[in-house]
C-alpha positions in Angstrom: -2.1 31.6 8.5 0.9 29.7 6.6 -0.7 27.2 4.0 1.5 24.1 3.8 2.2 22.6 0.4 0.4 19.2 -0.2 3.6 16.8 -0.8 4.4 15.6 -4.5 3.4 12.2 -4.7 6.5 9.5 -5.9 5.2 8.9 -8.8 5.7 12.7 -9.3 9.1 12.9 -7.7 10.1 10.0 -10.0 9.2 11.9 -12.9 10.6 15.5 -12.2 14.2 13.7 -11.2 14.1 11.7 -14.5 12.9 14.7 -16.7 15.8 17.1 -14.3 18.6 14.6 -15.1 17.4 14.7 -18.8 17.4 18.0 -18.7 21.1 18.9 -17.1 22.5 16.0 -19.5 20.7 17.3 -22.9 21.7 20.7 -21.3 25.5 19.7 -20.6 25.8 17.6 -23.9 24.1 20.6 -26.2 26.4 23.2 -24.2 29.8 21.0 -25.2 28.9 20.6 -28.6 28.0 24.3 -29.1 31.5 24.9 -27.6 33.1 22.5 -29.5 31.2 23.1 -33.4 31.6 26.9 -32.6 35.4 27.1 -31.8 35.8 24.3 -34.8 33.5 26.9 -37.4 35.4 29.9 -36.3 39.1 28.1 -36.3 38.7 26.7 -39.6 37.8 30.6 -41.0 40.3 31.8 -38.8 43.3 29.6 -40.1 41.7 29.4 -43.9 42.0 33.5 -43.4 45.4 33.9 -41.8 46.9 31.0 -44.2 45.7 32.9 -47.0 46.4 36.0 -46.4 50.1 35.2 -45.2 50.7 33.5 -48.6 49.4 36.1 -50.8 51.7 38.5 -49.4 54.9 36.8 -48.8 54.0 36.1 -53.5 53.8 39.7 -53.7 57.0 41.5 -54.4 58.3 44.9 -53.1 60.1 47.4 -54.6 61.5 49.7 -51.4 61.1 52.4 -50.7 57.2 52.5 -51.0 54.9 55.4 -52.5 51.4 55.2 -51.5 50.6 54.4 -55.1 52.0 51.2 -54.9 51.7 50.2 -51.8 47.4 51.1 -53.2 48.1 48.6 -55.5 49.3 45.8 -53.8 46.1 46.2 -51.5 43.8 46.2 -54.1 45.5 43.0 -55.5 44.8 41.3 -52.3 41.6 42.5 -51.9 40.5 40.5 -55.3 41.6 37.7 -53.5 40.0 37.0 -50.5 39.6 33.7 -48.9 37.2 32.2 -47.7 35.1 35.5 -47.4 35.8 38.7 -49.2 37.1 40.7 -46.9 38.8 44.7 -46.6 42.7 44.9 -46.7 44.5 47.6 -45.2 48.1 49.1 -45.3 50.3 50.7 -43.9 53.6 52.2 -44.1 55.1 55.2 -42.1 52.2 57.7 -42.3 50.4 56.5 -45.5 47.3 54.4 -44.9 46.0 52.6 -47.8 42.9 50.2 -48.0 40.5 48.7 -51.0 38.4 51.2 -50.0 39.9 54.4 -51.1 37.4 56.5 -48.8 38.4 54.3 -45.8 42.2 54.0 -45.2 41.8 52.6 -41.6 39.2 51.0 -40.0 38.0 51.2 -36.0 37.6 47.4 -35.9 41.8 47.2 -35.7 42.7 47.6 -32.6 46.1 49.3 -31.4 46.4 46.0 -29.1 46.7 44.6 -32.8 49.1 47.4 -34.7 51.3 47.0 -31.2 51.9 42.9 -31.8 52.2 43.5 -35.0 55.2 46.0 -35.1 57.4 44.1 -32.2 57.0 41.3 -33.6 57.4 40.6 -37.1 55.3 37.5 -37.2 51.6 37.2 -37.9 49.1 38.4 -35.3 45.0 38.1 -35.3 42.2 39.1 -33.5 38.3 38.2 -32.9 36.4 41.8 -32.3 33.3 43.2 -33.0 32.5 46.4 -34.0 29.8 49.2 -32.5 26.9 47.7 -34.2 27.9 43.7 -32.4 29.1 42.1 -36.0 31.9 40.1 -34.9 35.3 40.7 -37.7 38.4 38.7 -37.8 40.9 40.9 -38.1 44.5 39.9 -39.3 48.3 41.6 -39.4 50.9 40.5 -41.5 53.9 42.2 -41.7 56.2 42.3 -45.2 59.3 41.0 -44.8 63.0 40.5 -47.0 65.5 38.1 -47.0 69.1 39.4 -47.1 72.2 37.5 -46.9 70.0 35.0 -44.8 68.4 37.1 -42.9 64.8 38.1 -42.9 63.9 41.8 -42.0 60.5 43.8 -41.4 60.3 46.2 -44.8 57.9 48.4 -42.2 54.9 47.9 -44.7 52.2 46.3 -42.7 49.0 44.7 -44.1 45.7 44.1 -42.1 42.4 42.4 -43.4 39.8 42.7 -41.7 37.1 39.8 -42.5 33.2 39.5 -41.6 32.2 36.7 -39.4 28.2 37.3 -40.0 27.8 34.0 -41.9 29.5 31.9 -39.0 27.4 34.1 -36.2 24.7 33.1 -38.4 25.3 29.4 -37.9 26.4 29.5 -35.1 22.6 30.7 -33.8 21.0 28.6 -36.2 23.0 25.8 -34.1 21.3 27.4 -30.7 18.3 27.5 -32.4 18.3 24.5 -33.1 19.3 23.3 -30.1 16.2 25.1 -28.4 14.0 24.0 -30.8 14.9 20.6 -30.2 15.0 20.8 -26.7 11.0 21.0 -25.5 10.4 17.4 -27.7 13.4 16.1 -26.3 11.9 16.4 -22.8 8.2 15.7 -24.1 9.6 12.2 -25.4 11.6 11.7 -22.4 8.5 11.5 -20.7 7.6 8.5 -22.0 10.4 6.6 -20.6 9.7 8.6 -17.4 6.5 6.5 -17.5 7.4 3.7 -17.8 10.6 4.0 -15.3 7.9 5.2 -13.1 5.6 2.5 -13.4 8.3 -0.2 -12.9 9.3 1.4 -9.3 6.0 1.9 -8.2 4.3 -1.1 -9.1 5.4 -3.1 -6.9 5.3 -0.5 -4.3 1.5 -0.4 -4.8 1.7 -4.4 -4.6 3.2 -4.0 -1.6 0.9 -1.4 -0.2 -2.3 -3.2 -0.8 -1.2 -6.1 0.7 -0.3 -4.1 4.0 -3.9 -3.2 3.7 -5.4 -6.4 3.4 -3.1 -7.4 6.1 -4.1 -4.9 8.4 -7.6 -5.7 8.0 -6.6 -9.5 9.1 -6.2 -11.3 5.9 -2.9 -13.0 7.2 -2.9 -15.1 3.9 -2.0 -12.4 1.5 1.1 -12.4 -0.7 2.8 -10.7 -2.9 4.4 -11.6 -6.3 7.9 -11.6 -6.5 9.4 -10.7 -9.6 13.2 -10.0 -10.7 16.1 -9.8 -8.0 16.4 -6.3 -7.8 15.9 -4.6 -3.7 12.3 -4.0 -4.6 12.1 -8.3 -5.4 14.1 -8.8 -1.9 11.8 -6.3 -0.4 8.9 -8.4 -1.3 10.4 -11.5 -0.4 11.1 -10.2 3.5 7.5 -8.8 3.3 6.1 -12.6 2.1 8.6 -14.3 5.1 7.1 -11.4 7.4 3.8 -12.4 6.5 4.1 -16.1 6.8 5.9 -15.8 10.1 2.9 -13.4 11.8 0.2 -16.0 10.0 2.0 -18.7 11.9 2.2 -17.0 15.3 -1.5 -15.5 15.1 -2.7 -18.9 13.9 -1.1 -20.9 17.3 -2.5 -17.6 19.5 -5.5 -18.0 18.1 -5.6 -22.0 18.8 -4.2 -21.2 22.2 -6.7 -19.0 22.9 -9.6 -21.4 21.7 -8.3 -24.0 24.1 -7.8 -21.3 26.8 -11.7 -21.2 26.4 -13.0 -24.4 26.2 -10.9 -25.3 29.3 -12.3 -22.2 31.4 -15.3 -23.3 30.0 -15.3 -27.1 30.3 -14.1 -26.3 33.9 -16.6 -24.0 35.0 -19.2 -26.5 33.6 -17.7 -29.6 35.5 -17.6 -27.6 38.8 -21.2 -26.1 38.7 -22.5 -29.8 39.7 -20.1 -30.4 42.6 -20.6 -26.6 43.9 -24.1 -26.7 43.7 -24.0 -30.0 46.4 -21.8 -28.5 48.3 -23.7 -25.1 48.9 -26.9 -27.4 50.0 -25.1 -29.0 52.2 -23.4 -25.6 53.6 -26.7 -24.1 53.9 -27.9 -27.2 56.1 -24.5 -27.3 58.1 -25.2 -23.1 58.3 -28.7 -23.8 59.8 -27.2 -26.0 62.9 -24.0 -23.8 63.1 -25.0 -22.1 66.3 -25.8 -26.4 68.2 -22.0 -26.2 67.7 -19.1 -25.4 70.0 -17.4 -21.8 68.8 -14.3 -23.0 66.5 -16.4 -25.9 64.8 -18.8 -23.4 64.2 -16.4 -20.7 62.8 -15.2 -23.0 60.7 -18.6 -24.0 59.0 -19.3 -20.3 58.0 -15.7 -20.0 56.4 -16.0 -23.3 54.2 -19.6 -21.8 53.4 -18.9 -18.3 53.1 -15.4 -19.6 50.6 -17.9 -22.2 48.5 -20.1 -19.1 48.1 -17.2 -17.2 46.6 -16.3 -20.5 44.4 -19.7 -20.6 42.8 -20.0 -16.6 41.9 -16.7 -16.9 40.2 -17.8 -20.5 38.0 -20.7 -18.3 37.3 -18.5 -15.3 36.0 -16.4 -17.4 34.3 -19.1 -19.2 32.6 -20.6 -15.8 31.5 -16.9 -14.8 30.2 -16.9 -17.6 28.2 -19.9 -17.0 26.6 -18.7 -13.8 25.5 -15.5 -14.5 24.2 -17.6 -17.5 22.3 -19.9 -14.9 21.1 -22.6 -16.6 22.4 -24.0 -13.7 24.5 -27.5 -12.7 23.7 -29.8 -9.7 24.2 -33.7 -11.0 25.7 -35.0 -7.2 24.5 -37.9 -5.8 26.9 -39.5 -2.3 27.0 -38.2 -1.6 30.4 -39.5 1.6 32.7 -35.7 2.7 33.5 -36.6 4.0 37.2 -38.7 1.0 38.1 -35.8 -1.1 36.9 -33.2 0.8 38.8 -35.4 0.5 42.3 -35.7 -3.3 41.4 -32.3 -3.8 41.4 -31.4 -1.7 44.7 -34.4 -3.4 46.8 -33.2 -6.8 45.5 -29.6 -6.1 47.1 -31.0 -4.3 50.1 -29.4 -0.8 48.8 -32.7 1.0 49.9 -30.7 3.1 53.0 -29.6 6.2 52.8 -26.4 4.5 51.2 -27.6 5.1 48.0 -29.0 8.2 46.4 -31.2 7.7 43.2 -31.9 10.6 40.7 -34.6 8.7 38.6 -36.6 11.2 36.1 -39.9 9.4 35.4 -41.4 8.3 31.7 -37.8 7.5 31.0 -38.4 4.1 29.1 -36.0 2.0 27.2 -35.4 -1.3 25.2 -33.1 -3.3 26.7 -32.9 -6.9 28.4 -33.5 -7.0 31.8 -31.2 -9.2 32.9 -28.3 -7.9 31.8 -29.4 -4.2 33.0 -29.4 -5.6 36.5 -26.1 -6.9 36.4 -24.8 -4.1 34.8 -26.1 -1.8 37.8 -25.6 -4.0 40.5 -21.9 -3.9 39.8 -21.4 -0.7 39.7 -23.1 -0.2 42.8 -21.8 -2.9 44.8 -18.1 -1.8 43.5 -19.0 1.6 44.2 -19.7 0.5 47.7 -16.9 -2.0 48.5 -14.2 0.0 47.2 -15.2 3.5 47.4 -17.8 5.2 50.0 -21.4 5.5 51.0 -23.5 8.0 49.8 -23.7 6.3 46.6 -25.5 8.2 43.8 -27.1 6.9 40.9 -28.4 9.4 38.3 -30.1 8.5 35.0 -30.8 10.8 32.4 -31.3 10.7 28.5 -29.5 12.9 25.7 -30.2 13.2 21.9 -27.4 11.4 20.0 -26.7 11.0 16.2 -28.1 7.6 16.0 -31.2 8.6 18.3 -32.1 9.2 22.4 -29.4 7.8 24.8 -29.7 6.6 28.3 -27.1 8.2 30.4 -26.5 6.6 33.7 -24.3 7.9 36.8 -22.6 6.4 39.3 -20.7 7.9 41.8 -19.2 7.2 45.0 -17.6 9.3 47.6 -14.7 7.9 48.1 -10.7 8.8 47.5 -11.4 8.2 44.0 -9.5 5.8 41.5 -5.6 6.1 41.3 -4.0 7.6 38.0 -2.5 4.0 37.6 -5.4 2.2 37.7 -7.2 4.0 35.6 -6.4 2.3 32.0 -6.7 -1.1 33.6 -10.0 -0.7 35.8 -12.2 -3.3 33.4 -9.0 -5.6 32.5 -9.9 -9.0 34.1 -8.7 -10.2 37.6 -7.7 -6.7 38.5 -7.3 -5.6 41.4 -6.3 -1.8 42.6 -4.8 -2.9 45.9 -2.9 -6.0 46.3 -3.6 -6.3 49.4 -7.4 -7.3 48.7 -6.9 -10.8 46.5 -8.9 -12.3 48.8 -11.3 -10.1 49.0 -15.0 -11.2 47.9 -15.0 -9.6 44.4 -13.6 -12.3 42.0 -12.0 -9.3 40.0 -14.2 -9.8 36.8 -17.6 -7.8 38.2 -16.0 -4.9 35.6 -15.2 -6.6 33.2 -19.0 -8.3 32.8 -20.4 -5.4 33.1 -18.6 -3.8 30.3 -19.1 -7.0 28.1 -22.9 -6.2 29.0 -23.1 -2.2 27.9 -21.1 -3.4 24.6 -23.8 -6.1 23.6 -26.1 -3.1 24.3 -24.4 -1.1 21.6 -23.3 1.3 24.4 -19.7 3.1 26.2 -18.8 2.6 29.8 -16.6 4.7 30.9 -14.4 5.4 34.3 -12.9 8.7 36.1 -13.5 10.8 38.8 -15.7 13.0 39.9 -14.9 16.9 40.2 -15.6 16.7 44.1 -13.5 13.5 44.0 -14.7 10.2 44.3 -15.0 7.5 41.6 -17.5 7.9 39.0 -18.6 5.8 36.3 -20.7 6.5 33.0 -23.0 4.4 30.9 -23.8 5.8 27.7 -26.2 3.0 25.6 -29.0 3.8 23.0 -32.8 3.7 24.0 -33.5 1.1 21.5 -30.9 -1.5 21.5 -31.0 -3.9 18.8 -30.5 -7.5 19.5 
């Protein structure tokens, strides 16, 4: 199993890419001045050598042809005056080899590369080297010339000196030292600024972030302080107009919405009066219906059967409104479940064989009444109307977190409920078909009833069946609190 890395936080990020760049740029400046002092240290031994050297020997006078004594003490002469290090001096001339160490007369650390310049050309010629144990020598030709009639001609004596370079490797490490020394505090105190670079990015990040959070949990009013006129300032001031704008346009929605409700509400209230003459006097007209010729009579039972309809749907929309108001209340009751669901079916005349009860006895709950019955008789009447006899009902209970639940099953045996219809089965005034907006539900039965199970604390949910069908389940707790 591949663990993933938890991702560095920004405050993190910030600080690695602030330590990294003072890293490569210490790095990069420490590398150029190492360059730079080392090349300067060794140059300035290098021409001081040379220089020297050169001038010593073009003082000296030569008596030609050469014996090796003299030739011995010409080196030895030159060899007392090394600059600015002591250093060895060689020479040679034909087969004699000289140096100012008589038990040395040539030395590995001149290289025939050297000899070779040297002897083609009569100028001076140098060389960086080191020998088999790594000490780094400067090692320097110089030929002796003669002027003749103007011209200037190699004698064939050749002198080499060969000087140490220990005391500028020396410095030269003490500078790396140094430089690596120096390095671990550099980066410990460039933390510091790290910091605070840090803390002036993130800042009003955080700002920002909490005020998404208090925004998200719907206080519209939040702000944030804008300071400077950097992208993080103009970031803050878009966040502000944002704000402002969605306070605006959730503060009308909300006042539209208000009004929505008191009209639905003031509406529903205004009509109950009128409907409720008008179903008396549709319930008298009803009673003499059949004294009347055919058409009169037919239509007597539409206006009565249509003013029915009006007043169900005044009283739905008066019990919407109460919800949305939050003014819906729970009348608690211990309730024996089963009685409560044969109550209910007998009341509606569901006692047939169109409806098939499961009810387990000793099955009690706290609930209100009321509400229970409408819950029920909605699913059962919808389960009717829009689905197919035999209906069953099946109650059961089931241990929960919070306690016993009630558990309540309603299925019909119908074609079931279309994938499409599915998310918006409790939305209000919905209708599956189309074709059935004038059919007798007033297309808010659902949408009651799931107002109901939520003031019980409860779920109502909607599917099908596995034998197809629609099925419907109420899920609420055995003691609801008001």
């Amino acid at each position: 199993m591949v663990r993933r890395i938890a991702p560095l936080g920004l405050r993190t990020r910030l600080i690695a890419a602030f330590l990294l760049v003072a890293a490569i740029s210490a790095g990069t400046t420490a590398a150029l001045t190492y360059q730079q002092a080392r090349n300067a240290i060794l140059k300035q031994t290098q021409d001081t050598a040379v220089s020297s050297l050169r001038d010593q020997i073009e003082q000296q006078e030569f008596r030609m042809p050469m014996d090796q004594q003299e030739l011995q003490r010409i080196v030895i002469e030159l060899g007392k005056r090394g600059k600015p290090h002591p250093w060895i001096v060689f020479g040679e001339y034909g087969s004699v080899r000289v140096s100012t160490n008589p038990g040395t007369p040539t030395s590995g650390v001149i290289t025939d590369d050297l000899r070779n310049k040297v002897r083609k050309n009569p100028y001076t010629a140098f060389q960086r080297v080191e020998d088999s144990r790594g000490n780094p020598w400067l090692t320097i030709g110089v030929p002796a010339l003669f002027t003749h009639n103007g011209y200037t001609e190699a004698t064939g004596v050749v002198f080499y000196a060969s000087v140490p370079l220990s005391a500028e490797k020396l410095t030269v490490e003490a500078m790396v030292d140094a430089a690596q020394q120096g390095a671990v505090p550099g980066l410990a105190i460039a933390i510091v600024p790290a910091l605070l670079a840090a803390r002036s990015v993130l800042r009003p990040v955080r700002d920002m972030r909490r005020a998404a959070q208090h925004l998200g949990r719907g206080r519209l009013d939040t702000r944030i302080e804008v300071r400077g006129a950097d992208e993080l300032a103009g970031l803050a001031r878009t966040f502000n107009e944002t704000a402002r704008a969605l306070e605006e346009s959730v503060r009308e929605l909300q006042d539209a919405e208000v009004r929505a409700r008191r009209f639905a509400s003031d509406v529903s209230h205004e009509l109950r009066t009128p409907l409720a003459g008008m179903l008396a006097v549709t319930e008298v007209l009803d009673e003499d219906a059949e004294r009347l010729d055919a058409d009169t009579a037919k239509a007597l039972r539409l206006v009565s059967a249509e003013t029915g309809k009006l007043a169900v749907l005044v009283e739905d929309l008066m019990e919407i409104s109460r919800f949305d108001a939050r003014a819906a209340e729970l009348n608690l009751d211990d309730v024996d479940i089963a009685e409560a669901v044969r109550k209910t079916l007998e009341r509606r005349h569901w006692v047939d064989d169109r409806v098939v009860t499961e009810l387990p006895d000793g099955v009690r709950a706290r609930l209100d009444p009321r509400r229970f019955d409408v819950v029920l008789a909605n699913l059962v009447g919808n389960a009717l109307r829009h689905g197919g006899a035999p209906v069953r009902v099946t109650v059961r209970t089931t241990p929960g977190s919070d306690g016993e639940r009630l558990l309540i099953d309603v299925a019909d045996s119908g074609p079931g409920i279309a994938p499409e219809v599915l998310p918006h089965i409790f939305d209000r005034f919905f209708k599956a078909d189309a074709a059935r907006t004038r059919s007798a539900g007033s297309g808010l039965g659902l949408a009651i009833t799931l107002e109901n199970v939520r003031l019980h604390g409860g779920t109502l949910l909607a599917g099908n069946g596995p034998s197809g069908g629609a099925l419907f389940t109420l899920d609420m707790p055995l003691e609801a609190r008001a």
